[in-house]
C-alpha positions in Angstrom: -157.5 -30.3 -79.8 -161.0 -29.4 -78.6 -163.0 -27.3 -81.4 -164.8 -23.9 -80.2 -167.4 -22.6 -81.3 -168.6 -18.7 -80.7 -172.3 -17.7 -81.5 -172.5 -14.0 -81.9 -175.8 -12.1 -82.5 -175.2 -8.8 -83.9 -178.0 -6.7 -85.6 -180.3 -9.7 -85.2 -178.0 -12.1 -87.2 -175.7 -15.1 -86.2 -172.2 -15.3 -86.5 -170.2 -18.8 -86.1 -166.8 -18.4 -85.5 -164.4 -21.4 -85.0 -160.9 -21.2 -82.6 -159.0 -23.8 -81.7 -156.4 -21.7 -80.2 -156.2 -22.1 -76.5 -153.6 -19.9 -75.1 -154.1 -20.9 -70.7 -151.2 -23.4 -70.0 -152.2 -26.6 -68.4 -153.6 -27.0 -65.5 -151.5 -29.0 -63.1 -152.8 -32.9 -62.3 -151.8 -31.6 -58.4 -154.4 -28.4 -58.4 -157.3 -31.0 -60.3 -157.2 -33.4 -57.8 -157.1 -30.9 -55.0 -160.3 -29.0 -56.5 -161.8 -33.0 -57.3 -161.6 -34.0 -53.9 -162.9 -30.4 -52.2 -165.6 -30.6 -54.3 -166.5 -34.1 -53.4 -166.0 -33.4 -49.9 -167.6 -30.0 -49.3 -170.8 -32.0 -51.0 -170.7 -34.8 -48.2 -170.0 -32.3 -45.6 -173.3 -30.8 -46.4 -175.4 -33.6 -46.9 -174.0 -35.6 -43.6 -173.5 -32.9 -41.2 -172.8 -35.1 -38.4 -169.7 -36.7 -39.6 -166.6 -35.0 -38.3 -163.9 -33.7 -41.5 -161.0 -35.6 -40.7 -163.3 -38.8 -41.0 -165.0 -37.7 -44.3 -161.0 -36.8 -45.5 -159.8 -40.5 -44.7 -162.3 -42.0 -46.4 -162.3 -40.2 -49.6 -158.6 -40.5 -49.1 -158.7 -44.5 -49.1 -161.9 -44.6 -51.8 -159.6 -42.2 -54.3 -155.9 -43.0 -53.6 -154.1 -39.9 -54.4 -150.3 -39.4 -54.1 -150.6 -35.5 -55.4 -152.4 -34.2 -52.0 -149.6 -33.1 -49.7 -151.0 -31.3 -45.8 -151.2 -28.1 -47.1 -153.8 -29.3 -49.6 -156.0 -31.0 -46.7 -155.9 -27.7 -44.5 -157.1 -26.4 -47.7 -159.9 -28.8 -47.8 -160.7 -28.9 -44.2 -161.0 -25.2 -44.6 -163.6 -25.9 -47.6 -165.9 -28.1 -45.6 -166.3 -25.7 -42.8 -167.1 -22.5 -45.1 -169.6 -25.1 -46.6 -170.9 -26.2 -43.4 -171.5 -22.5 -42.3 -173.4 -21.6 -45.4 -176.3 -24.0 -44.7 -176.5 -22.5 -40.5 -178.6 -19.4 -40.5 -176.3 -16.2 -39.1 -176.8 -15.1 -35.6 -178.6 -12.1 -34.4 -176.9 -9.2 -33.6 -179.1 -7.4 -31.4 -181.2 -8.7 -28.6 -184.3 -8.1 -30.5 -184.1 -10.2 -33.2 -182.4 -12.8 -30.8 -185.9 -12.9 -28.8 -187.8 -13.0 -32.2 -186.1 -16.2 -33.8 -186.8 -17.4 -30.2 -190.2 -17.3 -29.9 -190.3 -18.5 -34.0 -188.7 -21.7 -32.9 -190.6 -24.4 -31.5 -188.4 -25.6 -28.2 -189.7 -28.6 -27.0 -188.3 -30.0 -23.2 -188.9 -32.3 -20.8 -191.2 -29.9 -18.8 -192.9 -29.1 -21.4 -194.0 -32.2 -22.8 -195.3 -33.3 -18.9 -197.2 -30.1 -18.7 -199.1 -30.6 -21.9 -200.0 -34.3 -21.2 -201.5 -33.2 -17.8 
């Protein structure tokens, strides 16, 4: 039983309280290794942006070993990694203006362009 200890400050003075009474029921081993391995893999998904999610999922699959995942769990994950993924894209414009403004911020670099500034 883990011991907890509460600092209140009231009027400038501190109160230490101790509870051991927990009253959440357990947490199934199912839901910990879901939330384990979406955690794991929304931090890979970030980092290598390149890999595709069903690779990422079979190899944290075959490095972890987990009986508990069922499908529904790895739609769940899947679904994880993408909202992760999204969150480091910048969001699109949604009027032409700033479309043209985050254009000419960028700096495109082709083929033509590259020839024209060697010349």
């Amino acid at each position: 039983m883990e011991t907890l200890l509460v600092f209140i400050v009231a009027d400038r003075k501190f109160i230490v309280e101790k509870c051991n009474d927990h009253n959440h029921e357990n947490v199934d081993e199912k839901v910990l290794n879901r939330q384990k391995m979406s955690n794991s893999l929304k931090r890979k998904a970030m980092t290598d942006i390149s890999s595709r999610p069903a690779k990422l999922i079979c190899t944290e699959l075959k490095k972890d070993d987990m009986e508990t995942l069922d499908s529904n769990d790895l739609v769940l994950i899947r679904h994880n990694m993408h909202r992760a993924r999204l969150s480091i894209h910048p969001v699109l414009p949604k009027k032409l203006k700033e479309a043209h403004e985050s254009v000419e911020k960028i700096n495109i670099q082709t083929r033509l362009s590259a020839e024209g500034n060697q010349s």
